[in-house]
Biotite code that builds the C-alpha atoms (Angstrom):
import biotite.structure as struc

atoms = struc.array([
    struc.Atom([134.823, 17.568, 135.490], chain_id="A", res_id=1, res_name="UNK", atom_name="CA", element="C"),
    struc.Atom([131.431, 17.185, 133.569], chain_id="A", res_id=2, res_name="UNK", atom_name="CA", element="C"),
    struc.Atom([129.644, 20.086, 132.140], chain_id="A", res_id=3, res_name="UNK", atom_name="CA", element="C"),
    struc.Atom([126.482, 21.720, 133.548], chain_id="A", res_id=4, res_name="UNK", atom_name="CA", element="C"),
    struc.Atom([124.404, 19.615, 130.968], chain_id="A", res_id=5, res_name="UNK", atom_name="CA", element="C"),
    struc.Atom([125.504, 16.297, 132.468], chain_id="A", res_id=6, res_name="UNK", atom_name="CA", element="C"),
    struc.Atom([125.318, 17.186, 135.929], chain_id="A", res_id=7, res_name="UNK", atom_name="CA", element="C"),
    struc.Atom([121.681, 18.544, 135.944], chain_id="A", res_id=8, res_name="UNK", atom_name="CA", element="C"),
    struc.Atom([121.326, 15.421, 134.194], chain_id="A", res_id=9, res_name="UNK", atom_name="CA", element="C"),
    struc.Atom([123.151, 13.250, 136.784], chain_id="A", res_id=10, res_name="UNK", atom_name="CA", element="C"),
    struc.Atom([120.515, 15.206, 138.763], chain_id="A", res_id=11, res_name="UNK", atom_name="CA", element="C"),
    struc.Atom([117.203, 14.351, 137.577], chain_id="A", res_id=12, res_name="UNK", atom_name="CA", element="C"),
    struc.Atom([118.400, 10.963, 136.337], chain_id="A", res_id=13, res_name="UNK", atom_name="CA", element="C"),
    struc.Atom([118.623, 10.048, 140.025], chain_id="A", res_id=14, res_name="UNK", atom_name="CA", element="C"),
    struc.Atom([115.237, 11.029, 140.555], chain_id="A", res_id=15, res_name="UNK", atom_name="CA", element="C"),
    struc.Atom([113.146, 7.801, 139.508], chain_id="A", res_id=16, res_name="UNK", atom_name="CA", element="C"),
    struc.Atom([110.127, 10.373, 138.783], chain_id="A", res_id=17, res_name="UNK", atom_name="CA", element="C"),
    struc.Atom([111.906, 12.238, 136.658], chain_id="A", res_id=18, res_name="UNK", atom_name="CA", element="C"),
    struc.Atom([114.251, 9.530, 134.950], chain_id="A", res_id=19, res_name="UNK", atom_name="CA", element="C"),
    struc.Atom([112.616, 9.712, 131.887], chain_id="A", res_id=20, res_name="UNK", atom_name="CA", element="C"),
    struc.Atom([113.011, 13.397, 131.380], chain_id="A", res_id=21, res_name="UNK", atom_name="CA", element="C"),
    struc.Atom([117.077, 13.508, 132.054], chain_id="A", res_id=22, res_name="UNK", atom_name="CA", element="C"),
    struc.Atom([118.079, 13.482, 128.478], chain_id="A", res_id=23, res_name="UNK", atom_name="CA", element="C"),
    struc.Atom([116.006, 17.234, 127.812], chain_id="A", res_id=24, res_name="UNK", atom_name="CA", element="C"),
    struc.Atom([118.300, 18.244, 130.779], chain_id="A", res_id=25, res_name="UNK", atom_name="CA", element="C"),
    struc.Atom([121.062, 16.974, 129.049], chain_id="A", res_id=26, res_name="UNK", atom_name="CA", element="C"),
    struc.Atom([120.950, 17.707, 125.426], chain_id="A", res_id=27, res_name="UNK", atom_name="CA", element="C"),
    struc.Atom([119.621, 21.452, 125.506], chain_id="A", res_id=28, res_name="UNK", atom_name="CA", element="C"),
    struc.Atom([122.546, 23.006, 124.588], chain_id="A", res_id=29, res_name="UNK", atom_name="CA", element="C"),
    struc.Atom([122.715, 20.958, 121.964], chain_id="A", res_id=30, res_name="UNK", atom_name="CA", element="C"),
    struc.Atom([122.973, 22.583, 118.294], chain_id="A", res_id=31, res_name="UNK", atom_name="CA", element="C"),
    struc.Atom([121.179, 21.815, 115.194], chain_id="A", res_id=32, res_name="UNK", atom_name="CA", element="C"),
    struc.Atom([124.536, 22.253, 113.140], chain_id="A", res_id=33, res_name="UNK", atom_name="CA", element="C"),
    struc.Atom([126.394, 19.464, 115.410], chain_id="A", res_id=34, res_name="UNK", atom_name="CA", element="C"),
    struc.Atom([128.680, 22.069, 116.916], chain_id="A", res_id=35, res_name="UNK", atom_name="CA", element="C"),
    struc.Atom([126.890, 22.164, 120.790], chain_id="A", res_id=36, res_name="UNK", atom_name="CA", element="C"),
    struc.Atom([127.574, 19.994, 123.876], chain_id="A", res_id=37, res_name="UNK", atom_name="CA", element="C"),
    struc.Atom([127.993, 17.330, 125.823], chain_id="A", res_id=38, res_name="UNK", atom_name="CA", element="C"),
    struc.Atom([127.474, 15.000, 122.282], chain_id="A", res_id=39, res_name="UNK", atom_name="CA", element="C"),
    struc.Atom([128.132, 17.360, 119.127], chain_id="A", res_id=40, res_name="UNK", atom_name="CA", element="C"),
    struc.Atom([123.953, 15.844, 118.193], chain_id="A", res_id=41, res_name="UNK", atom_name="CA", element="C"),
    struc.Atom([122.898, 17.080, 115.114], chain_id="A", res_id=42, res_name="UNK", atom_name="CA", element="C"),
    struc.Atom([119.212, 17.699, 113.735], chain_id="A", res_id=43, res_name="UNK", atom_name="CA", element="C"),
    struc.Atom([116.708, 14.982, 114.278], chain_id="A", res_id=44, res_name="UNK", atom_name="CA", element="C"),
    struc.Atom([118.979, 12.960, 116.901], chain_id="A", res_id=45, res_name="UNK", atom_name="CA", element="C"),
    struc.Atom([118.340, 16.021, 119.254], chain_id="A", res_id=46, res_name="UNK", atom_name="CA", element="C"),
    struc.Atom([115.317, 15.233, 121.404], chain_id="A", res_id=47, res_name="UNK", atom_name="CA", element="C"),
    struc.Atom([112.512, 17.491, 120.216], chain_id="A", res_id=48, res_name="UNK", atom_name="CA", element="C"),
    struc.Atom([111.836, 18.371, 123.833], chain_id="A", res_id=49, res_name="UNK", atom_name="CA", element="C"),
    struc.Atom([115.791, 19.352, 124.006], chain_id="A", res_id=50, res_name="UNK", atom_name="CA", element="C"),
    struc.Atom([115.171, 21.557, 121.304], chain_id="A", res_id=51, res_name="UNK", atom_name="CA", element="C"),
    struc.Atom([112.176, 23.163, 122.757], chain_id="A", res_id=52, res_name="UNK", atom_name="CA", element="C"),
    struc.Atom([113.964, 23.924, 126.007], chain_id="A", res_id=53, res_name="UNK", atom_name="CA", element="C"),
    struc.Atom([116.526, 25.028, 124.013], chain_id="A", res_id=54, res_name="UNK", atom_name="CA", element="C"),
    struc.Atom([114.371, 27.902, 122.260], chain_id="A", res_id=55, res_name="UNK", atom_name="CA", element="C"),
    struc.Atom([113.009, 28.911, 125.968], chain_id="A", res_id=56, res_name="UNK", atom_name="CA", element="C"),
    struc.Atom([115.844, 28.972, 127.266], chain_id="A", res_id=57, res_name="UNK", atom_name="CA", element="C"),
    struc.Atom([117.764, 30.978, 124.391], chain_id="A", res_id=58, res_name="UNK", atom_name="CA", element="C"),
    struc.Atom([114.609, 33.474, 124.408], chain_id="A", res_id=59, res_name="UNK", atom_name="CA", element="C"),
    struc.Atom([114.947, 34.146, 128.437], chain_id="A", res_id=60, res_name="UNK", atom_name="CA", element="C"),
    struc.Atom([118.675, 34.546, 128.087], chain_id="A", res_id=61, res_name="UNK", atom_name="CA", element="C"),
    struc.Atom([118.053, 37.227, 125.987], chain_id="A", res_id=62, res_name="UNK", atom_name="CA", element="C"),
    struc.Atom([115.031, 38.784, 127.152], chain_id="A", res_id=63, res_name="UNK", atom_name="CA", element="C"),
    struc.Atom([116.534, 39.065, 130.659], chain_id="A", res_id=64, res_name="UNK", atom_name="CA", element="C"),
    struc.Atom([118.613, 41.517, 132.117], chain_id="A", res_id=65, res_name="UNK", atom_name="CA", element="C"),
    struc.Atom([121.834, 39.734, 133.344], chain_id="A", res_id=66, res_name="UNK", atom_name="CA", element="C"),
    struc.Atom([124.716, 40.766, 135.736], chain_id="A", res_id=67, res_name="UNK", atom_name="CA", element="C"),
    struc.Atom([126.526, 41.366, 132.755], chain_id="A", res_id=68, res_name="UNK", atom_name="CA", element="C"),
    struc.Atom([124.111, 43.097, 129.816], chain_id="A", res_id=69, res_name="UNK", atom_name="CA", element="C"),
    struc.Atom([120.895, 44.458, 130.069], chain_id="A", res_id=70, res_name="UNK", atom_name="CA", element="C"),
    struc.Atom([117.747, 42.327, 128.855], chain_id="A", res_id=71, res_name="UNK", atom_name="CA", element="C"),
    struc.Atom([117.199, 42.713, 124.754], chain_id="A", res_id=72, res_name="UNK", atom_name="CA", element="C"),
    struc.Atom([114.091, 44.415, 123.396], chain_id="A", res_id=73, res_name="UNK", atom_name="CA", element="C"),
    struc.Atom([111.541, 41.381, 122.693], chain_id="A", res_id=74, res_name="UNK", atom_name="CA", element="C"),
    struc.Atom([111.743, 42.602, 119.146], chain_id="A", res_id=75, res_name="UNK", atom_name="CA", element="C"),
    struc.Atom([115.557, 42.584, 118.860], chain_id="A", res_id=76, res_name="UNK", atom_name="CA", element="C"),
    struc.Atom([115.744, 38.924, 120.964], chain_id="A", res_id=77, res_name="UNK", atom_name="CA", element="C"),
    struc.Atom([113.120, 37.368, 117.803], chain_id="A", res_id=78, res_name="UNK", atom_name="CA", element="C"),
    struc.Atom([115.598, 38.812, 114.916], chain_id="A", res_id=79, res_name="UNK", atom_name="CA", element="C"),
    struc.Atom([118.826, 37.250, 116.985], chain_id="A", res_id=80, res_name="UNK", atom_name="CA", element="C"),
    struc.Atom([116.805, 33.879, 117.359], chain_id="A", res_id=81, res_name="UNK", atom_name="CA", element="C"),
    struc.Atom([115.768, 33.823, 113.421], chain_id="A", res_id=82, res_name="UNK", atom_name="CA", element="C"),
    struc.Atom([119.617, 34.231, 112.964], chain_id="A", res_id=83, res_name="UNK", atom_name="CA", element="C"),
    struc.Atom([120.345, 31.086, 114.450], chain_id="A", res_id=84, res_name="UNK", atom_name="CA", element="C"),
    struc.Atom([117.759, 29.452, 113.137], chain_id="A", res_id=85, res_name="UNK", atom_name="CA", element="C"),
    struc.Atom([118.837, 26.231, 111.237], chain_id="A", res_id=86, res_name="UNK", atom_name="CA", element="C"),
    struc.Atom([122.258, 26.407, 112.878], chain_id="A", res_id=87, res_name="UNK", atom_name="CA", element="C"),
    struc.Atom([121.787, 26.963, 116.671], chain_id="A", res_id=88, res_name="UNK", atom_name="CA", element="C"),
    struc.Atom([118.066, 26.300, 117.092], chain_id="A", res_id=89, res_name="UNK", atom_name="CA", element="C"),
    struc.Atom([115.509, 24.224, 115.367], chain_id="A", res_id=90, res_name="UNK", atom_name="CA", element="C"),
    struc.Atom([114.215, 26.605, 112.316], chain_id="A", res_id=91, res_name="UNK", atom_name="CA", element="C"),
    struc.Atom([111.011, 24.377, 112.193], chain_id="A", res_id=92, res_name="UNK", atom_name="CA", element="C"),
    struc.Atom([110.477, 25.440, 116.329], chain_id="A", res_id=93, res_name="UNK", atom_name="CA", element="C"),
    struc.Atom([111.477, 28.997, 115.364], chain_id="A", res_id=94, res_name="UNK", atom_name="CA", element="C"),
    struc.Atom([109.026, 29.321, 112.864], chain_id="A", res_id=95, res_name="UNK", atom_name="CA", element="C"),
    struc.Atom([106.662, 28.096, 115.107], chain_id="A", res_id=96, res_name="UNK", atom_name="CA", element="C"),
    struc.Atom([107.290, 30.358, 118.421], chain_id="A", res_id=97, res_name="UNK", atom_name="CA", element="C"),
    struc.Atom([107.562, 33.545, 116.280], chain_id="A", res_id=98, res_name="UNK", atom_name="CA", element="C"),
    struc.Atom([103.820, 33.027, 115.150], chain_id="A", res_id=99, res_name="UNK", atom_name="CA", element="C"),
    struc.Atom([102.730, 32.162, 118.517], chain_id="A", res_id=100, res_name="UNK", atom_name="CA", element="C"),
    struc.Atom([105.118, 34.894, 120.390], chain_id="A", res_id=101, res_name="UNK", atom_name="CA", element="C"),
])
């Protein structure tokens, strides 16, 4: 069975509009440290626009309320996400959406 990455992937790949745009679909939950999925990518070989959606998509997860936890204070969802800068998420992208944020 293939992981949510590589189906929403199998997804938009089929899509000929939105072809080129699969591999941000499938490398978002990739990590800067190697140790995310469906590749184990590392750094640089992480599409920048993976890494991007990445950082959204780690900031919404926290900043909404979930069936399972409440939604973190905005405040308390920047520290977690400077935490994981350089390991999880792209420190350079951090850095740059806590000055705009």
């Amino acid at each position: 069975m293939s992981c949510p990455t590589v189906i929403g992937f199998d997804i938009i790949n089929s899509i000929p509009a939105f072809t080129q745009h699969a591999k941000i679909v499938k490398h978002h939950h990739e990590r800067i440290d190697g140790k995310g999925y469906p590749d184990g990518l590392r750094g640089d070989n992480i599409p920048v626009e993976a890494r991007i959606l990445a950082l959204s998509s780690t900031y919404d997860a926290l900043t909404t309320t979930r069936p399972y936890r409440k939604a973190k204070p905005k405040n308390k969802a920047l520290i977690l996400m400077k935490e994981v800068a350089g390991s999880q998420l792209d420190e350079e992208l951090v850095t740059a959406f806590l000055k705009i944020i």
